[in-house]
N, C-alpha and C positions, 0 to 999 in steps of 0.2 A: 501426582498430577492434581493440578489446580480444578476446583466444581467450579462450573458457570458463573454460581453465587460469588464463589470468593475472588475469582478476576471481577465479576461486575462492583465488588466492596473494595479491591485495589484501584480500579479507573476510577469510581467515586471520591474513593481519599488522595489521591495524587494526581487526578487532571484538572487542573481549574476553568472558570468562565473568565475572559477579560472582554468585559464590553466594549463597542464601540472601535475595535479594533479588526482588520487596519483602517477598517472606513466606519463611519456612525451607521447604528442598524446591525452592522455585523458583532456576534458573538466569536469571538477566537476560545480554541478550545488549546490552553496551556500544558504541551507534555511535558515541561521543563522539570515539576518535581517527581514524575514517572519518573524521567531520565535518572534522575538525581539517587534516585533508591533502588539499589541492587536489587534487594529481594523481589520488589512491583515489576522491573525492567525483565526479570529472570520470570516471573508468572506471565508477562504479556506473550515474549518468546518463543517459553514455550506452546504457548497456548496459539498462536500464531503460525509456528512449526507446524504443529499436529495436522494444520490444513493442509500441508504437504505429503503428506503419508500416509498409508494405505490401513484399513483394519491391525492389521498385524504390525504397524511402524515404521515401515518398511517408505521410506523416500519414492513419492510417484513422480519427482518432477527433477528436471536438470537443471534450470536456475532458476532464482529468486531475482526478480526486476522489481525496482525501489524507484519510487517518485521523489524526483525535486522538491525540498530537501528532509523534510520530516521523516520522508517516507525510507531515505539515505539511511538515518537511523536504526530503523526497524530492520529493514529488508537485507542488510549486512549479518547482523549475530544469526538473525530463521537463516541465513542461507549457512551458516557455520554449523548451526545446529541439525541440517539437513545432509552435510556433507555434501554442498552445490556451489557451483559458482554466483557471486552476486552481479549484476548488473545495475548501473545508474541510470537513471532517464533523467536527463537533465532540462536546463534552460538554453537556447539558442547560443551558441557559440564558445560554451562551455564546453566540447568536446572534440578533441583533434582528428583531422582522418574525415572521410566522407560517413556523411550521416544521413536517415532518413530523420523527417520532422512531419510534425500534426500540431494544426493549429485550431483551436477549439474555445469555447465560451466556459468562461468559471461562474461564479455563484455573485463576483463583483467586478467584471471584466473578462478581459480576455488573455489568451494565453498561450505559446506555443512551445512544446515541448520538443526530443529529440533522444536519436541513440542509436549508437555506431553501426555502422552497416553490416558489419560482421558479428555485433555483440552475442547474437542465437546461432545455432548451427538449424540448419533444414531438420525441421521436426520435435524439435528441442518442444519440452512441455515447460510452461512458465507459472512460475504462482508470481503473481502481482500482490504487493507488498504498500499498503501506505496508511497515515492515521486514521484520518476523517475521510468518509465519505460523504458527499455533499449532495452538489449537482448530479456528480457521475463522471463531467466532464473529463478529468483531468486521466481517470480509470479509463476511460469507453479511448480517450485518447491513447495511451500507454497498451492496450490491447492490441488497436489498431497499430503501433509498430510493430509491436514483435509479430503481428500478423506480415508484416510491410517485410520482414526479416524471414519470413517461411517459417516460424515458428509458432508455435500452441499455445495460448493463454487459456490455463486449465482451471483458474479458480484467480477470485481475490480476497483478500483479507486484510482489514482494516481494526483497528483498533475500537472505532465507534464511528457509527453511522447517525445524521443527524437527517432521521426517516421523514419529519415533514419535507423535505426537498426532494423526497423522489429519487433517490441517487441510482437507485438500482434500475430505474427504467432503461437507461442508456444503457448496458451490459447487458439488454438482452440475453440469452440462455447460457451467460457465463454464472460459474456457481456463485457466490458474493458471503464469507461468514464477515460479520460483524461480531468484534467480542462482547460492546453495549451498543444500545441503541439510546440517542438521547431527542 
């Protein structure tokens, strides 16, 4: 098992800054050479997982829900590694069958999300799954379905959190691990 220290020395060497992108002003935070290296993708993981699991390792939750589309990434192998099912939360019209949607303000517009009506069973415990935490928006969004679904958003877990913006205020008394904070 990965210390604090050496996932924060993995996101440091494999996430980059690209300025200015997608809009001037905003800093994009690059998981492309995460992705790219086993060993860093297999320390995020698990270190990601483990927000799912109880003292003794034991899986507290029945699916892992992954945000459009970074968070697709992530929120697929924690739910494999958790022995759960994954769900998508996607973008508007992206997914067939009747859906519930939440439309909500990002950090440079706006944005509405979605995800299949049935995707939770009644009671289903969710760990929420995505890189960056920001705003919050996009999180306090994603909650609010599987809330919409009768299901439990029991924690979220992000890769890194960019803590001047607050992001955690919108997730009120949901738990929130970020692996770094930038």
């Amino acid at each position: 098992m990965s210390t604090t220290t050496e996932i924060g020395e993995v996101l440091a060497r494999l996430i980059r800054d690209v300025p200015d992108f997608p809009e001037p002003g905003i800093v994009f935070k690059d998981i492309t050479p995460l992705l790219a290296d086993p060993v860093g993708l297999e320390v995020v993981v698990t270190a990601l997982a483990a927000v799912g699991r109880d003292q003794a390792g034991v899986p507290v939750v029945d699916k892992v829900a992954g945000m459009e589309a970074r968070g697709f990434i992530l929120a697929a192998p924690v739910a494999l590694a958790l022995g759960v099912g994954f769900v998508p939360v996607r973008k508007p019209g992206k997914l067939p069958g009747e859906t519930h949607a939440v439309s909500y303000a990002l950090e440079y517009g706006q944005a509405t999300l979605e995800v299949a009506h049935d995707a939770f069973g009644p009671g289903d415990r969710v760990l929420l799954i995505d890189d960056v935490l920001a705003t919050g928006g996009t999180a306090a969004a994603t909650a609010d379905l599987v809330r919409r679904c009768g299901a439990e958003p029991v924690g979220l877990a992000v890769l890194m959190e960019l803590g001047f913006l607050d992001g955690r205020a919108p997730m009120g008394d949901l738990p929130v691990t970020a692996l770094t904070v930038a």
